[in-house]
N, C-alpha and C positions, 0 to 999 in steps of 0.2 A: 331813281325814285323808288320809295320800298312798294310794298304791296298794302292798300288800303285792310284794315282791320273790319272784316266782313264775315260774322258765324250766323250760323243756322242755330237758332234759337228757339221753342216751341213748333218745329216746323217754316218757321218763315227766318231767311234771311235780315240780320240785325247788324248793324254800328252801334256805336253812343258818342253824346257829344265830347266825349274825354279823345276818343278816337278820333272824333274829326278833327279836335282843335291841334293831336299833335301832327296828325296827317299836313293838314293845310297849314303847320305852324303858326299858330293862332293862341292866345292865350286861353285857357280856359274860360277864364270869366268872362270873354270878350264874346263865345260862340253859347255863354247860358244866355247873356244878355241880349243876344239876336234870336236865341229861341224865343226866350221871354217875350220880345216885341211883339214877334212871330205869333204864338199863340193868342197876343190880344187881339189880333184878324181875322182866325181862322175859327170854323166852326169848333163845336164842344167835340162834335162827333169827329172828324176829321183828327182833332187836337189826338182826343180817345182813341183813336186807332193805331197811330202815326208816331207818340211821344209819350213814353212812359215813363215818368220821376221816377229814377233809383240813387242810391248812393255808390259810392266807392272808398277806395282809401288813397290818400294822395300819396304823394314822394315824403311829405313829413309826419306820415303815420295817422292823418285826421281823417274821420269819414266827412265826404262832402257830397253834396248834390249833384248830378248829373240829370242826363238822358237816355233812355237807350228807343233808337230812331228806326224807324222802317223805312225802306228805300224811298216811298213818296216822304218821310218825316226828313231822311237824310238831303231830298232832292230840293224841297222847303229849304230847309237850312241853306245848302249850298248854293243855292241862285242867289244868296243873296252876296256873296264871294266875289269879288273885279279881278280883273288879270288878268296877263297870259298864264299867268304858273295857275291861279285858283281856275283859269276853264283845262288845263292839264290835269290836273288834279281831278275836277267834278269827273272830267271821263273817268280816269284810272279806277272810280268810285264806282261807276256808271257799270264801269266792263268786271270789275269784281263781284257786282251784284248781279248782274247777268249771269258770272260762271255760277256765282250759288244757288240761284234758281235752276241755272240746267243741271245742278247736281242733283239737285230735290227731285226734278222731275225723273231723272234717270232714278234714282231710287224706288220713285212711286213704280216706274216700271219692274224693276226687279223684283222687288214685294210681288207684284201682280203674276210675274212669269213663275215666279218663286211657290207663289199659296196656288196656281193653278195651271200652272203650264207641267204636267208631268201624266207618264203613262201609268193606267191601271193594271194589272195582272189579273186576270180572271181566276177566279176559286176552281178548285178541285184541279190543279198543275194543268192547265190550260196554257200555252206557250203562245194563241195569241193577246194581241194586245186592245186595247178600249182608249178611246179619246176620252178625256173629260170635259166636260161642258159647264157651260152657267146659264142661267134667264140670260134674256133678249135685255130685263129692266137691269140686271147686276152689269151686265157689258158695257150696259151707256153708264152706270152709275160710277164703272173706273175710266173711262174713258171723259168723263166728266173730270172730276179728281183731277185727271193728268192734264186736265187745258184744252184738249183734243176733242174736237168736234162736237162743238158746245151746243149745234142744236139739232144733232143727232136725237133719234128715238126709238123706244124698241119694237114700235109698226114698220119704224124704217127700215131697222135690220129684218124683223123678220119678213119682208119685202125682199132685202136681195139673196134671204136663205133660200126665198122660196123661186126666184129668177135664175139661182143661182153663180150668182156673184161672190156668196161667202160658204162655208159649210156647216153645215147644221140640222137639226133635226126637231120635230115635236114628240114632245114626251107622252109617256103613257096618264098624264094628267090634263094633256093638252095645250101645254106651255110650250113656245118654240125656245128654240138654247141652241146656242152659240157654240163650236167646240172653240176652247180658248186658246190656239194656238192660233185660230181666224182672230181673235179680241187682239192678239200680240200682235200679230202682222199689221192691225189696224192702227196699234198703237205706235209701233217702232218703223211701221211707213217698208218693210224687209216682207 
């Protein structure tokens, strides 16, 4: 079985229904017209989120109609599939969409360690060295972002700066902060 047709598209994980129809061998016009159904069910909003009209170009050169599907828009579609081959299939879908999302979120991590996980030098050849920090609000605000303790808050952490639990400091404006390599280890669980 190949590997389902799964990119990272604006940030989020994407199929189209061109994709599924050749995935699950399907004819094309067979899996617009289960959208089609599909959408006269489901809400506007739902629809909006999930299924967005694009075209493409087919194998005879014509642009046609499509979809291009987000995993609940793909997982719609796909329920409505019978079979042992189409419940093989919906996984293989199911498990490709997963790896993309944990790509993303490894990414969001990276960025994170990347824009602030590194040591400062102090002026005038100073050899040692300075943690960087962020707000208590910017810490929960990537840790938000990455899915990760969704109702986390920055009284909370600065609670365990001040227990401590994590390391950090208040600033000379009164703000408590985080050093970010405490945000990483929160984030990458290391």
């Amino acid at each position: 079985m190949n590997q389902p047709l799964v990119r990272i598209e604006n940030g989020r994980p994407m199929t189209t229904s061109v994709a599924v129809a050749e995935f699950f061998e399907r004819e094309h016009y067979n899996v617009m017209r289960d959208i089609s159904n599909l959408l006269s069910h489901v809400s506007e909003r739902f629809s909006a989120l999930n299924f967005e009209g694009i075209t493409y170009v087919d194998s005879r050169g014509r642009t046609s109609p499509c979809y291009r599907l987000t995993r609940a828009g793909f997982a719609m579609t796909a329920l409505g599939f019978t079979g042992k081959k189409a419940i093989q299939f919906r996984e293989a879908y199911i498990t490709r969409f997963d790896e993309m999302e944990a790509k993303l979120q490894e990414k969001e991590i990276k960025q994170l360690e990347s824009k602030y996980v590194r040591q400062l030098i102090l002026p005038a050849g100073d050899e040692s060295l300075v943690r960087d920090s962020i707000t208590c609000g910017e810490a929960v605000k990537h840790l938000h972002i990455l899915g990760l303790y969704p109702t986390l808050t920055p009284g909370q952490l600065k609670g365990k700066i001040k227990r401590g639990e994590l390391e950090g400091h208040q600033d000379e404006r009164g703000y408590w902060r985080i050093y970010v390599d405490q945000v990483t280890t929160l984030a990458t669980g290391n």
